[in-house]
N, C-alpha and C positions, 0 to 999 in steps of 0.2 A: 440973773433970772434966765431959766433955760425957755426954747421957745420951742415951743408942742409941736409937730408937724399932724396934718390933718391924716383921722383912719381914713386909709387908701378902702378900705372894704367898705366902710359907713358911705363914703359918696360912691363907690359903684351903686348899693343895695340902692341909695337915691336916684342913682341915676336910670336905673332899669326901672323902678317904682314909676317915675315920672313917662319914661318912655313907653311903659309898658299902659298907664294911661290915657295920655296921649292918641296910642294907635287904638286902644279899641273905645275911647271918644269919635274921634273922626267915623268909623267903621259905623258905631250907631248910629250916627245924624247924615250919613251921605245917601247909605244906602238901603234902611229901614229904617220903618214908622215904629210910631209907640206899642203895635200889634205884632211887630216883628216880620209885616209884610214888604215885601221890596220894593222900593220908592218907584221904578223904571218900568216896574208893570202895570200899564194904565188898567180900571178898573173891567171887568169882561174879558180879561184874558191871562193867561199862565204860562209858565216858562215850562219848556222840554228841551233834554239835552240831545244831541243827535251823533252819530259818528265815534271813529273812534277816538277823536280828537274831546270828544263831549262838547261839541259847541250849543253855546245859550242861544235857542231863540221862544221868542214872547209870539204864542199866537191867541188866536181869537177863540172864546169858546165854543163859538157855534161850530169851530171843528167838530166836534166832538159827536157832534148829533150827523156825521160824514160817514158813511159804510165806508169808505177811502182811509180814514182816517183811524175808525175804530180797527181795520186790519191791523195797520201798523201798533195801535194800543196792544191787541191781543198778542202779535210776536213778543212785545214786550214783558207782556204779563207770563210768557211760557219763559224767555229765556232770563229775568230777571224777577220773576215772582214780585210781589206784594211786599215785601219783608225784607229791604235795605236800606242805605241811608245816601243811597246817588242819586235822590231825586228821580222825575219824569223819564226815563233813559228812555230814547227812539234809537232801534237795532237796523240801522241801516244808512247808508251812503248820504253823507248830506244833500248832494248832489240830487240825488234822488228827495231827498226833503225837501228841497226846495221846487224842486220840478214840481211836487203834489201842493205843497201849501201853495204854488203859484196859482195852478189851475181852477184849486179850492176859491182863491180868493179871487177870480175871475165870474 
């Protein structure tokens, strides 16, 4: 009686199945809710990217209602319009980000 050797393809296709799983298991329950909101931004506030780097930062909404604040919104709406998929983008030096939300939140 001859002895079958297992398809090499059948357990890849398993194995990627399983793995491919796995990662976007962990990705839903880490980092969003069942709304598809991000766990890490407490309630009152929203995430903008800043620099060229895109760095995440989570600030408070009441920015929002900041003549300070609303400047750098409106750069963004010239050089990035309404109509892409990079998120909150802030057009300028983090450095300078952080100097203004400093003072904001002062």
């Amino acid at each position: 009686m001859a002895i079958r050797k297992p398809n090499r393809l059948t357990q890849a296709a398993m194995l990627k199945q399983i793995l491919k799983r796995c990662s976007s298991l962990g990705k839903k329950q880490q980092h969003f809710d069942e709304q598809g909101l991000p766990l890490d931004v407490p309630k009152g506030h929203f995430v903008v990217y800043v620099g060229e780097n895109r760095s995440r930062y989570i600030v408070p909404i009441s920015f929002l209602t900041r003549p300070e604040f609303q400047s750098l919104l409106h750069q963004a709406e010239e050089e990035f319009g309404f109509d892409h998929d990079m998120g909150l983008t802030i057009p300028c030096e983090e450095e300078a980000f952080q100097s203004l939300t400093s003072m904001l939140s002062s």
